[in-house]
N, C-alpha and C positions, 0 to 999 in steps of 0.2 A: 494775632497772638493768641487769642482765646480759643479760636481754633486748633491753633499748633498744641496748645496747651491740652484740649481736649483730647488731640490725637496722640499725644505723649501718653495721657495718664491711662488712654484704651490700648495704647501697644503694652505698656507695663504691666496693665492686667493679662493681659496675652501670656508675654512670659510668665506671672507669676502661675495661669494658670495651668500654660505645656510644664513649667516647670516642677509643682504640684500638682500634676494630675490623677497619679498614681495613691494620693493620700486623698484627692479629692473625693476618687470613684469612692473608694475604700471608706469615706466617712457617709458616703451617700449611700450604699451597699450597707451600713453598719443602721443607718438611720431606715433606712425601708425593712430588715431585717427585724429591729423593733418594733415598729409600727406596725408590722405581717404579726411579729410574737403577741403583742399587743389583744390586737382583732381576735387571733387567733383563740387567747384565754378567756376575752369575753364570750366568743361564740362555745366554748367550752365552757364555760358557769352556764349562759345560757340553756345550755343543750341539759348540762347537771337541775339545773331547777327545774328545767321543765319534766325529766323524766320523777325527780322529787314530788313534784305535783301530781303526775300520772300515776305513782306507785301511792301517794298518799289516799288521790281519789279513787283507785280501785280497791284498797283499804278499807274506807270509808262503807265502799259500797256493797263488798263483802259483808264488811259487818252489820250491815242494815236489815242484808236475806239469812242471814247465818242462823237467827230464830226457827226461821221457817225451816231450812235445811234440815235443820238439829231435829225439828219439831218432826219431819218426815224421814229422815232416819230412827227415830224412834218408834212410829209407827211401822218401819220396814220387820224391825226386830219384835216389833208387839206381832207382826202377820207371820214371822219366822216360828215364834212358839207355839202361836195357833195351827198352823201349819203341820210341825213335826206333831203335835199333841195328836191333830187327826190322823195323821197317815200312821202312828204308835197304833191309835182303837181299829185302825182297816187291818193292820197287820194281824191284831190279835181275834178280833173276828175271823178272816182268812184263816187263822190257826185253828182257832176253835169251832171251825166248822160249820158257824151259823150261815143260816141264810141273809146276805145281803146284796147291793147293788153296788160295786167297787166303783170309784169314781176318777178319774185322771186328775192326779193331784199335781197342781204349777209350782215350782217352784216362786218362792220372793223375791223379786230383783231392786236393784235399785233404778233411779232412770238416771242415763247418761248426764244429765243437766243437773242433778243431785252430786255425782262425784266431781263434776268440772268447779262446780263451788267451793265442794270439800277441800280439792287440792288447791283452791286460789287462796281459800283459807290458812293451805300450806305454805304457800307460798309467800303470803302479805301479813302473817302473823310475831307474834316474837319468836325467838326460836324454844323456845321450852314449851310454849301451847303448839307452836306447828312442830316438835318431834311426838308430841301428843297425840296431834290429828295422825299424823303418818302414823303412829299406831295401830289406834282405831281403826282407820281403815285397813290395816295389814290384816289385824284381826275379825275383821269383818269379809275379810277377803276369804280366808283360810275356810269360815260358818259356812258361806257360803257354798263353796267350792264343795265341803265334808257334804253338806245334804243336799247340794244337788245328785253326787254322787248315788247318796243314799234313796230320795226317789227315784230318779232314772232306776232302781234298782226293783225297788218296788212296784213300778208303773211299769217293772216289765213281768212281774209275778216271780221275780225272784223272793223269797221269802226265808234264804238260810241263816242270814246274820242274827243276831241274837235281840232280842227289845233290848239288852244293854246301850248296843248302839247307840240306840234312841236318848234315852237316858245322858249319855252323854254329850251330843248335838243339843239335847234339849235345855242342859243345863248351859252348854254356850252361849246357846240364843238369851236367855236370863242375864248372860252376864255381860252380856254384849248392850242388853235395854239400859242394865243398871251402869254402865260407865256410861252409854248414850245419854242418860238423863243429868250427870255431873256435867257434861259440854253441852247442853241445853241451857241450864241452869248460869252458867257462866256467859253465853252469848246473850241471853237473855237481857241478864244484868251488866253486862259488858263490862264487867271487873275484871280479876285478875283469875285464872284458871287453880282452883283452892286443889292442893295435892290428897287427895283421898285414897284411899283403899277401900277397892269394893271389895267385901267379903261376905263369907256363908250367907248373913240374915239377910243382906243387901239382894240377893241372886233370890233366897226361899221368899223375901217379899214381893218380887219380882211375878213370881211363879204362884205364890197365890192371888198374886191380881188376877192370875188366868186359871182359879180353880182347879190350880193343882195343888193339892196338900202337901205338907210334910212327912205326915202322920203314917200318908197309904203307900210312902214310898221310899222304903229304908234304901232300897239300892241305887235312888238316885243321889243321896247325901252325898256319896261316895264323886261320885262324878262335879255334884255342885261346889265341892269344897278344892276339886281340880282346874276347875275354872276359875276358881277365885283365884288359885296361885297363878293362872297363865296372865290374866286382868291386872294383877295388883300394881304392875310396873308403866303402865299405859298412861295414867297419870300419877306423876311426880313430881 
């Protein structure tokens, strides 16, 4: 009897289960379906933190060099002023006829490993200091490019353009150290990026660190007070 009994209650599961089979698959399909969704959002939070981590520690690590950076972009634009200042006295010598030894004037570069930080800076910062940096460097782009222009010009004895020029470039470079030393000052102290306007005295303090007067040079006013207007919006 316990047999038969056994074999009753194994065939009635039989039928219930040909019977039900179609809801069986379907709750087993429904159950692996979760359990796939499941897995699936952990390995996606997974995947979410861990890039969280990664964007936090190259972060971190940006803003560890970003001193240094700052601190060598600044001295690119202090070698920029010194730079046009000399190739300004070659030209006007060359003018004036005297006797000298011309020299093949380099332009100022920056190094590639300088801008790759810059733009990580762009990239891992908040957005209001990195459309800043995008600035700066757009501006820094623009210095650049004007006097390379300008010595290749000179370094081929072309001599027609005017010492305005110069004056102009020269006052860039100035305003380019003086916004350079606002994101100095900010990486530095690793607060919040203080919205400044660099203007006129900002650029002429600039320029007399490098012993150029204000005094001797009325028609660069004209160009330094031009670059304040181009600077003023770079930090905001």
């Amino acid at each position: 009897m316990a047999e038969g009994g056994l074999a009753d209650r194994w065939y009635v599961l039989q039928r219930i289960w040909l019977e039900w089979q179609g809801l069986n698959v379907g709750v087993m399909a429904l159950a692996a379906a979760v359990a796939a969704y499941i897995i699936s959002q952990h390995q996606l939070l997974d995947s979410r933190l861990a890039r969280q981590d990664e964007i936090e520690r190259k972060r971190l690590a940006t803003s560890a060099v970003l001193p240094t950076v700052l601190d060598a972009f600044c001295d690119y634009a202090s070698d920029l002023i010194s730079v046009v200042a000399r190739a300004e006295h070659e030209v006007e010598l060359q003018r004036s006829g005297k006797s000298f030894e011309p020299t093949l004037i380099e332009t100022p570069v920056l190094s590639p490993e300088i801008l790759v930080l810059l733009r990580d800076a762009i990239e891992y910062s908040e957005r209001d200091v990195a459309l800043s940096f995008k600035r700066l460097i757009s501006f820094q782009q623009v210095c650049s490019a004007r006097f390379r222009s300008k010595i290749d010009s000179i370094n081929q004895d072309n001599l027609s353009s005017s010492i305005r020029s110069f004056d102009s470039i020269l006052a860039n470079a100035a305003a380019l150290f003086a916004v350079a030393e606002i994101f100095f000052a900010y990486a530095r102290d690793e607060g919040k990026l203080v919205s400044e306007t660099v203007g006129v005295n900002d650029i002429w303090g600039v320029l007399n660190r490098n012993n150029i007067e204000r005094e001797r040079r009325p028609d660069l006013e004209i160009e330094v007070g031009a670059s304040a207007l181009q600077v003023r919006s770079i930090v905001n």
